[in-house]
C-alpha positions in Angstrom: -1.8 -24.0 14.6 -0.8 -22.6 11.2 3.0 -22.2 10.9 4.4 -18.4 10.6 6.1 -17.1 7.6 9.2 -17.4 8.9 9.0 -21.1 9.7 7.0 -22.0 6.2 10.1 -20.5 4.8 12.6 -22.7 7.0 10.6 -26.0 6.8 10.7 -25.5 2.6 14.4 -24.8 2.8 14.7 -28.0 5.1 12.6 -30.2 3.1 14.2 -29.5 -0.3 17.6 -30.2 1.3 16.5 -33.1 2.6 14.9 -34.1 -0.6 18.1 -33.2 -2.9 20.3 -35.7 -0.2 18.0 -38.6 -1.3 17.6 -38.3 -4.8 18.0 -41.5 -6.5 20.8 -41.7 -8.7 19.8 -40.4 -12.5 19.2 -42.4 -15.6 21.4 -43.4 -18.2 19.2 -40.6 -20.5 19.9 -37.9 -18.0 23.2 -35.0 -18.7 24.0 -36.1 -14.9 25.5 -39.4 -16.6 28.8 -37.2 -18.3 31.6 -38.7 -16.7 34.6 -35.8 -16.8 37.7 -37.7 -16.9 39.1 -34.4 -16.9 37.6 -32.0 -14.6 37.8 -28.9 -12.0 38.2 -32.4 -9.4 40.9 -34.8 -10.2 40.0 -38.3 -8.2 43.5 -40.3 -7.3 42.8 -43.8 -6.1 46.3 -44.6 -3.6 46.3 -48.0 -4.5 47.4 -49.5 -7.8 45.2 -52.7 -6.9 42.7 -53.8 -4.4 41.0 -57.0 -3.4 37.2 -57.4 -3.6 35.7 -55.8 -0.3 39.0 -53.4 0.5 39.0 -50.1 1.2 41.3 -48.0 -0.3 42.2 -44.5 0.0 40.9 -41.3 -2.7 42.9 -38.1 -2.4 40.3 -35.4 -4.1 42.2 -32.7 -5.3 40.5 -29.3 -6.2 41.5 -27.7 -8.8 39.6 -24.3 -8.7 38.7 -21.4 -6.7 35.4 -22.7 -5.7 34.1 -24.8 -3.0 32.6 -28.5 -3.9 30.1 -30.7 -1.3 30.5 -34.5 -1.9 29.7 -38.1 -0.1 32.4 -40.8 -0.5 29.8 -43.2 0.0 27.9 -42.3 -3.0 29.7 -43.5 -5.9 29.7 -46.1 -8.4 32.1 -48.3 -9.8 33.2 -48.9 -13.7 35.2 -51.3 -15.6 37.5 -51.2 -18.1 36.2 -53.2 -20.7 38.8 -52.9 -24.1 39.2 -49.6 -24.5 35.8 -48.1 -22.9 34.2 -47.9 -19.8 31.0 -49.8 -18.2 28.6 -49.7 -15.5 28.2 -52.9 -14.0 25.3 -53.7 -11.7 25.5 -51.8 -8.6 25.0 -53.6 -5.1 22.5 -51.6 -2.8 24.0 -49.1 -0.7 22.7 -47.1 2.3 25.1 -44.0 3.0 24.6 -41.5 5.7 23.8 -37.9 4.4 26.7 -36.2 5.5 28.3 -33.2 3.2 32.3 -33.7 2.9 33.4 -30.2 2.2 36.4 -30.3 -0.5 37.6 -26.3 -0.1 39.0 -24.4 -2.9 41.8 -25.2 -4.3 42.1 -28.0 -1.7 42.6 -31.5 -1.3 41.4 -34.2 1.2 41.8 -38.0 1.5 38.8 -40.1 2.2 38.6 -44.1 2.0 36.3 -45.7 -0.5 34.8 -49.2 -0.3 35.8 -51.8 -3.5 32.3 -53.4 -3.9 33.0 -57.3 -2.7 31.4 -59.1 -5.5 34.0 -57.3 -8.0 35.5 -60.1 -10.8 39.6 -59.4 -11.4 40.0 -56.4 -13.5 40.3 -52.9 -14.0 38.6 -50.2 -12.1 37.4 -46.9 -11.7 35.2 -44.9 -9.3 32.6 -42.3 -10.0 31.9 -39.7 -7.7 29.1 -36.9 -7.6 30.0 -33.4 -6.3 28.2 -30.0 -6.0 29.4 -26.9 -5.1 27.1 -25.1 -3.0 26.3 -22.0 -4.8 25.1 -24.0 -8.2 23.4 -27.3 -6.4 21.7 -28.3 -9.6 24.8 -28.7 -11.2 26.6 -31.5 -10.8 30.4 -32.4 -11.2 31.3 -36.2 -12.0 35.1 -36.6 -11.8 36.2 -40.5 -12.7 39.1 -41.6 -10.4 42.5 -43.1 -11.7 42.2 -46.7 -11.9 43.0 -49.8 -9.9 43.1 -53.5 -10.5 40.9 -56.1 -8.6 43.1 -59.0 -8.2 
């Protein structure tokens, strides 16, 4: 039975969102990769240190007049490494695809999974957020960060 106009239209809108929720994470090469250090989000880890596996608290604090969608789940971790950040290798991780809604001006506190195969040192998180009416653009605020003891 061939699907209305209607429905076509509501079964593309579906799919893409459902598409855009699983996107792999980009590569290195990609613009996605600009950390802001120094963004419309500002990312405050509520611990000044953590043990491997904890789970510490991120207030996300807004800092405009527009709305941002983001996961908790979906972040990665850096080290501090002399005076510059690194990626190290990234466990797997299976988060559900749920939209935490950060409003304007706005601030919310979430908890965040340490990874537990961490070595002692410093930390950071990276997080990915959208705000709904410019999905293809992405916003990558770095948190404050922690030490693994």
């Amino acid at each position: 039975m061939p699907l209305s106009a209607v429905r076509r239209r509501a079964f593309a809108v579906f799919a893409a969102a459902a598409l855009a929720a699983c996107a792999a994470e980009p590569g290195p090469s990609e613009p996605l990769q600009r950390i802001e250090e120094q963004g419309p989000i500002v990312a405050t880890v509520q611990a000044e240190s953590a043990a491997p596996g904890a789970v510490v608290a991120v207030r996300f604090t807004n800092t405009v007049a527009s709305e941002f969608w983001f996961n908790p789940c979906e972040r990665s971790v850096q080290r501090l490494e002399g005076e510059s950040w690194s990626t190290p290798i990234q466990e797997m991780r299976l988060c559900n695809s749920m939209a935490y809604i950060l409003q304007p001006n706005g601030e919310r506190t979430e908890d965040v999974d340490v990874p537990a195969g961490l070595a002692q040192g410093t930390y950071r998180f990276v997080f990915t957020m959208r705000a709904p009416q410019t999905p293809d653009v992405a916003h990558r605020p770095a948190s404050t960060s922690f030490v693994v003891r």
